[in-house]
N, C-alpha and C positions, 0 to 999 in steps of 0.2 A: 504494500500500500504506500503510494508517494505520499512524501509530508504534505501535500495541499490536499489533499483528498482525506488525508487521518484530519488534519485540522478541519475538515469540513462536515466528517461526517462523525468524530466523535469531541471534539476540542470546542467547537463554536458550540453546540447543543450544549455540554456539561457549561458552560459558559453563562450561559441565558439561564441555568437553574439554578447555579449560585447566586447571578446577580440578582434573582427575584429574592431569594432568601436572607440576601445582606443589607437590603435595604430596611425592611421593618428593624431586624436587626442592631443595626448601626446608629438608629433614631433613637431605639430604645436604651442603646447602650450610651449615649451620650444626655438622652434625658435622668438615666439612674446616676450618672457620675454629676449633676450638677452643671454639667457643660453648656456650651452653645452645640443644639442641636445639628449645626452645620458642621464642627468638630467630628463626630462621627462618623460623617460621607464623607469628608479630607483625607481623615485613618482608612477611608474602605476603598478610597481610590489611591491612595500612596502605598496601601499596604497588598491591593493588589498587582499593583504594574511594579513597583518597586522590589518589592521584596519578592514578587513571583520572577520578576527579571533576574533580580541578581541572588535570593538565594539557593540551598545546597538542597530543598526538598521539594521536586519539580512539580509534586503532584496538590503541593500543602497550600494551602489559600489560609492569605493574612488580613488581619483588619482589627477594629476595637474589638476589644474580647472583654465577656462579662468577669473573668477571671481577676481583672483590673480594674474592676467600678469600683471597688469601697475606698483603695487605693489611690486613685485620680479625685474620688470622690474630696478625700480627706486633706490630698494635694491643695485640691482648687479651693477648698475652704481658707487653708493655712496662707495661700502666697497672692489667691487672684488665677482666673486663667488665663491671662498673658504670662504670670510667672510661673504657672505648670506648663506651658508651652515652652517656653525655655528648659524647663526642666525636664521636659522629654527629649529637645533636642541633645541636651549634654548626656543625656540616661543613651541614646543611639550612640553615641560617640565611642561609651564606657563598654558599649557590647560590641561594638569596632576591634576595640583594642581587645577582648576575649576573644573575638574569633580569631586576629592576626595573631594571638600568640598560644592560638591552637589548644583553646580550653573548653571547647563546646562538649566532650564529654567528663570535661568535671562537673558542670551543671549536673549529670546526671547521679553525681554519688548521694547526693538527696533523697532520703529516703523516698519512697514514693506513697508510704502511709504518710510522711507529714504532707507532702506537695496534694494529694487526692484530699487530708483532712483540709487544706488551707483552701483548695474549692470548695468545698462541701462546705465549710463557713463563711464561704463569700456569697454561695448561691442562698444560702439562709436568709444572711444580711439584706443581699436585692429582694427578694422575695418579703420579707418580714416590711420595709420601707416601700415594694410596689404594690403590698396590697390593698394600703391606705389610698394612693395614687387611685388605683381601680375601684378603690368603694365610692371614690370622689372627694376624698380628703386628701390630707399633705403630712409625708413623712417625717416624721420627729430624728434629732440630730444623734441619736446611737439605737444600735439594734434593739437592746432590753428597751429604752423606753417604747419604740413600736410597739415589742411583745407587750407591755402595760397597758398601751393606749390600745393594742387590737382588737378587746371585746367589747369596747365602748363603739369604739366604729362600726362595728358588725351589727349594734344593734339600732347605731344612728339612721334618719332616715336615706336611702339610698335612693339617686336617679335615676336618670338614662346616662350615665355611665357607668354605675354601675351593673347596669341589664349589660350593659355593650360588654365590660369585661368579662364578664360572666359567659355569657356566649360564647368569647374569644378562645377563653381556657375550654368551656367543651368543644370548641371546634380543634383545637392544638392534641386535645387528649383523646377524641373517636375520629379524625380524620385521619390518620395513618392505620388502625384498626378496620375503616368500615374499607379504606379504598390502596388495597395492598399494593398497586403500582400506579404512578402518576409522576408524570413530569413536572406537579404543581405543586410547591411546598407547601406545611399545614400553615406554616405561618403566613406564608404570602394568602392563601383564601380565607386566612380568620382576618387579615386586614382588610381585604379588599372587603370581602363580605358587609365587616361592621363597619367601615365607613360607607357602603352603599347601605346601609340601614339607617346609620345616624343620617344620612342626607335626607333620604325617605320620611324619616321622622322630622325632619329639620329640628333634632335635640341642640338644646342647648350647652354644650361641653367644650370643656378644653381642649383646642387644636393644636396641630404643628406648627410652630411658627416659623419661617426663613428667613430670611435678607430677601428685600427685593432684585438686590443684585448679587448673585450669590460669590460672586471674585472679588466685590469691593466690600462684599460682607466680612472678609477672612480676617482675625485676629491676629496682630501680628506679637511675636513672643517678645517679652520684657524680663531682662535681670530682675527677680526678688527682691522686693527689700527687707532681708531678713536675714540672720546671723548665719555664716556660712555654713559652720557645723549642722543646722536642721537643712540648709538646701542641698548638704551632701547627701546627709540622710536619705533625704525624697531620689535622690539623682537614684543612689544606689540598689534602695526597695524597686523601683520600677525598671532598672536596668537587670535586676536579680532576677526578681520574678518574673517578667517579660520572658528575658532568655528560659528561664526554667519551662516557666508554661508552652515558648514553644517550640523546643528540643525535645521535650514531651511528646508533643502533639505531631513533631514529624517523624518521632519512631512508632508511634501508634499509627499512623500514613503506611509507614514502611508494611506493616502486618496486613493493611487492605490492599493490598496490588503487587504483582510478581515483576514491575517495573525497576529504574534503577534505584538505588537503596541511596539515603540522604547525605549530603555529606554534613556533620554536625557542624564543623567549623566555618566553611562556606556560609550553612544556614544564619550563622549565630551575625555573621557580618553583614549580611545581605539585612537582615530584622534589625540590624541599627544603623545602615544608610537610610533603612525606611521609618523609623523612629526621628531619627534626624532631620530627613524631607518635613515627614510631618510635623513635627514642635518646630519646625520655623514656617509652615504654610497653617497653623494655628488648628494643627488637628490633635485628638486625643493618640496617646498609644497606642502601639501598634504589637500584632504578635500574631502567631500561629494558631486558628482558631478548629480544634477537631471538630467542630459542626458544619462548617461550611467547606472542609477540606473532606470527611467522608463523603458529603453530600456530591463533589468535587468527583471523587472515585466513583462514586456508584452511578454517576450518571454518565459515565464510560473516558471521560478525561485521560489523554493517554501522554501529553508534553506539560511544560509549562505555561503554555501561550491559553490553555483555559483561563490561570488566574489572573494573567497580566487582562484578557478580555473582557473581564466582569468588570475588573478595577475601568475598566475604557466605559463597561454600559454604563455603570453607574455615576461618571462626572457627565457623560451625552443628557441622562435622564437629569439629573438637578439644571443641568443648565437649559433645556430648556421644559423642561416639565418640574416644574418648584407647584406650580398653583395645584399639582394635584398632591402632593405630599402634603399640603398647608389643609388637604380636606383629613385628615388621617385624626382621629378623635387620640389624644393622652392616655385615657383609659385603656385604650387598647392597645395601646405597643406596652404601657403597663403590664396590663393582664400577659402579652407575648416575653414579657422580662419573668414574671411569677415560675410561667413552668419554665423557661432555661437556666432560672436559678434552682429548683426543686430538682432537676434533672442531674445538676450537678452533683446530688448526691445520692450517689448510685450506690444502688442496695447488693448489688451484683459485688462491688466490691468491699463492702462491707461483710459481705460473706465471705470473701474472700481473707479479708483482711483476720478476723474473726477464725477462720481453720489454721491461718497461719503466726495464731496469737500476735497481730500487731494491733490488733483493735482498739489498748487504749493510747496507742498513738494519734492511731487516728479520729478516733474522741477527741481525745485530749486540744489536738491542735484545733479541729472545728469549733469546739465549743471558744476557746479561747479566741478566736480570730471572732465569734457570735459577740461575748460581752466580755472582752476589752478593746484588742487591735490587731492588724495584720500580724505584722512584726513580734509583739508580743504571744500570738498565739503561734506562729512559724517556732518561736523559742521553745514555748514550751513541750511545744511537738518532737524538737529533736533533741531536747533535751529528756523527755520521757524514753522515747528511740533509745540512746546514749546509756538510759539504766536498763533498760528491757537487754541491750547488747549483754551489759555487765551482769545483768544477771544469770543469761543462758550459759555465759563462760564460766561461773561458778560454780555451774548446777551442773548434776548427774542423777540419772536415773537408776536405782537400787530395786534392786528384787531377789525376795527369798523366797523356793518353792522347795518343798520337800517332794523328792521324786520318787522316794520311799523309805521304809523305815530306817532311820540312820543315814539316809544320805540326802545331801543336799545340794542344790544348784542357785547359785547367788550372781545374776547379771548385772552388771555395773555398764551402762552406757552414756557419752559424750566426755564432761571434762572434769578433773577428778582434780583437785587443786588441794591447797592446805585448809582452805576455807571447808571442804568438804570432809573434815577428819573427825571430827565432830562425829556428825552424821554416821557417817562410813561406821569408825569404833560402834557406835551404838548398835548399828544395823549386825554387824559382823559380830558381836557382844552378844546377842541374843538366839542365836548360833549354842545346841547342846553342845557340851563337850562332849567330849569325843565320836563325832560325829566323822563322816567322811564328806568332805567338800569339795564342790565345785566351785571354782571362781572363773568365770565367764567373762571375759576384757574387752567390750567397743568402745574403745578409748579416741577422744581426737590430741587429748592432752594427757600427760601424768606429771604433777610434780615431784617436787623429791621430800616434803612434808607428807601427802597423801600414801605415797611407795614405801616410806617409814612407818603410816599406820596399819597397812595389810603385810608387812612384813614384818614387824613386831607382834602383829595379831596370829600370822602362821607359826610363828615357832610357836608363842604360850599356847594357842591351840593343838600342836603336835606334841609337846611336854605332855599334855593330858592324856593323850591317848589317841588323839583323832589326826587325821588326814587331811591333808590339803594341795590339790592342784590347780596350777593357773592357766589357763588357756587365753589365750587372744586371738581377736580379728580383726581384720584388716593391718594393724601397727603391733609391733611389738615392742613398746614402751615399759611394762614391767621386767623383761627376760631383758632388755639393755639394760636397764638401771641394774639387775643383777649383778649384771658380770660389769659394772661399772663404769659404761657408755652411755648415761642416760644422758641427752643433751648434744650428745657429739655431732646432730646436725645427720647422720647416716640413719636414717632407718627404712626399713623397707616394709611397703604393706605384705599385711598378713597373707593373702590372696595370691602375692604374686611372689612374695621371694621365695627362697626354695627351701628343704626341711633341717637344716642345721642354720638357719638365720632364728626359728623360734622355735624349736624342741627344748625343752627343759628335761632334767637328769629320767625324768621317769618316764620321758615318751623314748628318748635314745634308748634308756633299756629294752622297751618293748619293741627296739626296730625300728626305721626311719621309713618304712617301708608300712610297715602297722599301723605306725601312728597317721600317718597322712592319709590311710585310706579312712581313718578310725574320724579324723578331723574333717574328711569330706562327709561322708555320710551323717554328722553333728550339724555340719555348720553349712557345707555350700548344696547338698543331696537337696534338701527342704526347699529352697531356690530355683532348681534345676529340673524336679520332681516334674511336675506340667509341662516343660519343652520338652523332657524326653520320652514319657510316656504317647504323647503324642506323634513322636518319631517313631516311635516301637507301633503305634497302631498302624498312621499311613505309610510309615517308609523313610527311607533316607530320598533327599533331592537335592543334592548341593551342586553349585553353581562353578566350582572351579576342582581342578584336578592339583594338587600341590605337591613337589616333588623338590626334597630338601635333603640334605646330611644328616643322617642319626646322632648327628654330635650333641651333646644334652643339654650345651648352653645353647640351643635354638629349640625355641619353641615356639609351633607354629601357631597356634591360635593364642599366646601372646604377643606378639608380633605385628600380628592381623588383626588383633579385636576381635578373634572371629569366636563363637560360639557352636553346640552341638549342630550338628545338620549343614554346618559353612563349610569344610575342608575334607576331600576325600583325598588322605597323606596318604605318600608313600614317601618311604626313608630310608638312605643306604649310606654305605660310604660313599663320600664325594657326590652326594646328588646326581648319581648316574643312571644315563638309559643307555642300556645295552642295543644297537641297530634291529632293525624288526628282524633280520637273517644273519643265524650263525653267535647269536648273544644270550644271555640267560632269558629264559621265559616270564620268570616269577614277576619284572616289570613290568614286561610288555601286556600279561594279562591284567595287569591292573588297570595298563593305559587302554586298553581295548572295553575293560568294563566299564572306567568313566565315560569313554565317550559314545560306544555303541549302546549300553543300558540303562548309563545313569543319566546319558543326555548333556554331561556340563559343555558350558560355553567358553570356558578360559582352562588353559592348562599353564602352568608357574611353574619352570625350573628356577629355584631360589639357592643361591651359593651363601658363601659367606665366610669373614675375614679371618685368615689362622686356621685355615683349613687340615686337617693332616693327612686328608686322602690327596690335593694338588700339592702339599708339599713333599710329600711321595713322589707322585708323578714328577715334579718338577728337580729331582734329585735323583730319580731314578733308584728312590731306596727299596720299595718294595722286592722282594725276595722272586726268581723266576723259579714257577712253577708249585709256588704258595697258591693258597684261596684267596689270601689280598692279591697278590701279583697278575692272577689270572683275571679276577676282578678289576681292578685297576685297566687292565689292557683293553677293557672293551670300551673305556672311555672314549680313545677315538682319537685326544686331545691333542693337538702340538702347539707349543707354544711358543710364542714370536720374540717373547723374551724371558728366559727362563729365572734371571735375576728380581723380573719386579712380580712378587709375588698378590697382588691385588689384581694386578691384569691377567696375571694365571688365572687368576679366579673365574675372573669373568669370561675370560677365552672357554674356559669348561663350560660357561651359563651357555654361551654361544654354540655349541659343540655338541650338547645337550639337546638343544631346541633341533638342532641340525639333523640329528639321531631320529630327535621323533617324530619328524617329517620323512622317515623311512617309513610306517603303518601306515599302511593303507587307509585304514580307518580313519587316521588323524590327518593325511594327505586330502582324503576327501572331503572331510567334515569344514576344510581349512579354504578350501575352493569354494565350498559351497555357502562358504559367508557363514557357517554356523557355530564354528571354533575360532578361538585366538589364543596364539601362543604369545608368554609374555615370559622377559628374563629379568631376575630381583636378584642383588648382591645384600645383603646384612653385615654392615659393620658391628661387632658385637663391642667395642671401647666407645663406640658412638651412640650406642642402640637406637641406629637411625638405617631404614631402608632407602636402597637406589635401585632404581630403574636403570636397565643393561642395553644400552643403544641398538639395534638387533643389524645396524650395519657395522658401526666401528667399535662395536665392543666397550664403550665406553660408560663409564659408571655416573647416572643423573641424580639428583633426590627426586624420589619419588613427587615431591610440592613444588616440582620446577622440572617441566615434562623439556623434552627436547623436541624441540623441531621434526615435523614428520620428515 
């Protein structure tokens, strides 16, 4: 599809449904901040051709965002909004200089319970102050007084504005319900609607009001007169939170469309050239709004030139369509502020937040940003965050289960510190003597206080009579501190190192070999139980044939990630195929069954470095007329230089592949588009895989393909 055609036939359409949606929008958003209603359409035109032009999230659509009313709101009170227009120019400047020096994902280390709590108490605040606006009263100067004065209002007598708001909100909340696709936002037909109503009625209510001229209407920005330290303040909040809200907003973009992915930094500079434009052309703030940039996707937008196009309809329509915006009744962009404030606080994620115990974060911070302040409630939020951290890292999870008479099993999971010895003693204190114990270790931490208290608890326990062994998973933080390595920075998980990293005296008695099968069927069998039963019913089907050296520091599905039913291995010395004719068989039927029965698509000869079958070959040690010697001989291999022993390697990986393009099988399967052979070398001092050039032999990392 040529670019004039994709602009044609998906960029202009998403274009025209944004721009319906930003205009109620924008009015509402600069009536709730206190502003000049024209402020609003300044930010919705600078922030879409500006910031869709120059920033990093092509698909993101910017403008006033309700995220920013209490904020602006509290600005304009404090300086004048000439002096908040300045104050957003210098607030673009300050996200200027964060994106040139490549901090757009620090923004991001913000918890995102306080960033969702500080919406979720901003849409309260709009919402608690628009719904006076819609009964046909006027907002009181902090949220709690609202909340005081809201039941008196509710009972005061009400208009025809507030019939119009009323309407508004049920057309916002069953128009997306009764009419599941349309091109026509609910907000744009709850405006249009109830100004064609109020006309109808010729109600008497509060309207839009413009500039007759709307360029010579534009407020031009003025230094504050006010102590520096508060206009840095202001500079700062709205440069913070701006960039926060919409770094946010264009990785929550990224998730709606398989397009290109944002650039943070770009983004962060591009949102305060257009903060900039706008506090010197006398418009509110500017930022990344996920309501008009979902709305942006879903109406097939595929460049950026949707959002620079909306920003173009909407200064065509003010200028020269103002007298129909001036019929647009208060009440109702009101009533259209109520739900996008209430929306803000998504119960979805309060569920969310809620499973993942950060809920009184995000309490915490909404309600404070409710009755006191932005700022103040951002604090408290991360400052709750900050002890909610300190507390997981002190805490561990203890359990005693008697598994039968006399024996017990006692799991200790996450971070076991000194703070937890206490505990711990007590727990492990209540433990019969002479009992036989299990101690169970999912540790992320051990210190060397807590290691003192279950090793001063095993002996007095074992002086009595009873038993005590310590098992861990994943890390082996107790059996270090044993042998006097706790701390050294070397540990290896439980999972992957091998069985003399974390046998303790009584498993090496029972065999290295016992105890690891003894440890699987405990700890990883229960895990594994459902994949493999499920193999045992329908079958093995794996997708790749893998052919490596028996040597025991390679292993294949660690290496690979790979899991039961991923790799049908074969393993020899030297990673070898013997040629389809005149070579041992026991290979060849293996390669014959992955690919005539088992169907796979890729077959891997995998070498790897310190070999001792090519340094064999390469020395010509093996014995003539040995079972290694004889083996070794069907390798095939010559090698081009026999002193560098890496290129040995891979000259075999080559050599290999060469071989088993002698099967028929594998010849044909290779023609017929249905096989691929691929050659993989293993550095084992790197523990890093390379891909084997299958012309010049050459070793690539596998994250950095070479040239076909």
């Amino acid at each position: 599809m040529s670019d004039l055609t994709q602009f044609l036939r998906r960029d202009l359409p998403a274009s025209i449904v944004v721009f319906l949606i930003a205009i109620p929008l924008s009015l509402g958003i600069a009536a709730a901040s206190g502003a000049p209603l024209l402020a609003g359409l300044v930010a919705a035109v600078v922030g879409g051709v500006v910031a869709g032009a120059l920033g990093g999230a092509p698909l993101q659509v910017s403008g006033p965002a309700a995220g920013l009313t209490v904020i602006v709101a509290g600005t304009v009170a404090d300086f004048g909004f000439a002096g908040t227009a300045a104050i957003v120019a210098v607030a673009g400047l300050v996200q200027i200089a964060l994106g040139a020096s490549r901090l757009g994902r620090a923004a991001l280390a913000l918890s995102p319970a306080v960033v969702h709590g500080m919406l979720a108490g901003i849409g309260l605040v709009i919402a608690l102050s628009q719904i006076h606006v819609m009964l046909g009263g006027a907002p009181q100067s902090s949220a709690w007084q609202n909340l005081i004065d809201l039941p008196g209002q509710m009972l005061d007598h009400h208009g025809a504005a507030a019939l119009l708001g009323v309407l508004t909100v049920a057309i916002l909340v069953l128009w997306p319900r009764l009419v599941r696709f349309s091109l026509l936002p609910a907000a744009l037909v709850a405006v249009v609607s109830m100004t064609a109503l109020a006309a109808a009625m010729n109600a008497d209510v509060e309207r839009v009001s413009l500039p007759d001229e709307p360029l010579t209407g534009l407020i031009r920005p003025a230094w504050p007169d006010a102590p520096l330290r508060e206009i840095t303040v202001a500079v700062l909040t709205i440069a913070i939170v701006a960039s926060v809200e919409s770094l946010l907003s264009a990785v929550a973009v990224d998730r709606l469309h398989d397009g290109p992915r944002a650039d943070l930094n770009r983004e962060l500079v591009g949102q305060g050239v257009a903060n900039t434009a706008s506090g010197l052309l006398g418009g509110l703030p500017v930022t990344g709004v996920i309501v008009r940039s979902s709305t942006n996707v879903a109406a097939g937008a595929r460049t950026r030139a949707s959002a620079i196009m909306h920003g173009l309809w909407i200064a065509a329509f003010v200028l020269l369509f103002a007298d129909l915006l001036e019929t647009i009744p208060m009440a109702v962009l009101a009533a259209v502020l109520i739900v996008v404030g209430l929306r803000l606080v998504d119960l979805g994620q309060i569920r969310t937040y809620a499973r993942h115990r950060e809920l009184p974060t995000y309490l915490l911070t909404a309600l404070g940003v409710v009755f006191t302040d932005l700022l103040t409630g951002v604090a408290l939020g991360m400052i709750c965050a900050a002890v909610l951290i300190l507390w997981r890292l002190t805490r561990s999870e203890i359990r005693r289960v008697e598994r039968a008479p006399g024996q017990w099993l006692v799991t200790i999971h996450g971070t076991l510190s000194f703070v937890e010895s206490a505990r711990l003693s007590r727990e492990l204190g209540a433990l019969p003597a002479g009992a036989d114990v299990d101690i169970e270790l999912h540790l992320d931490y051990l210190d060397h206080g807590a290691f003192e208290t279950i090793r001063d608890w095993r002996s007095g326990h074992e002086r009595s009579g009873g038993s005590v062994t310590v098992r861990e998973v994943h890390d082996s933080w107790f059996h270090q501190a044993t042998s006097g390595r706790l701390g050294d920075g070397k540990r290896t998980p439980r999972l992957v190192g091998s069985w003399s990293r974390w046998q303790d005296m009584d498993q090496q008695r029972r065999g290295a070999m016992e105890a690891g099968i003894a440890e699987f069927e405990r700890t990883v069998a229960p895990m594994v139980r459902p994949q493999l039963a499920d193999l045992a019913r329908d079958g093995q089907r794996p997708q790749q044939l893998f052919i490596t050296c028996a040597d025991s520091r390679v292993v294949p599905n660690l290496i690979t990630a790979s899991g039961p039913g991923d790799l049908f291995c074969v393993r020899n010395i030297g990673n070898i195929v013997p040629p389809h004719t005149g070579g041992d068989t026991s290979v060849g039927a293996a390669v014959e069954y992955a690919v005539d029965i088992l169907g796979v698509t890729t077959i891997t000869v995998c070498g790897h470095s310190g070999c001792g079958a090519v340094r064999a070959l390469m020395s010509d040690a093996a014995r003539p007329g040995s079972a290694l010697g004889d083996w070794l001989d069907q390798s095939g291999v010559r090698f081009s230089n026999p002193a560098d022993e890496e290129r040995c390697c891979t000259e075999n990986v080559m050599q290999q592949l060469s071989n088993l393009r002698s099967y028929p099988a594998v010849r044909n399967a290779e023609v017929a588009g249905l096989l691929r052979l691929t050659g993989m070398y293993f550095d084992l001092a790197e523990a890093r895989m390379y891909e084997v050039d299958p012309i010049v032999g050459q070793a690539h990392p596998v994250a950095i393909q070479p040239a076909a």
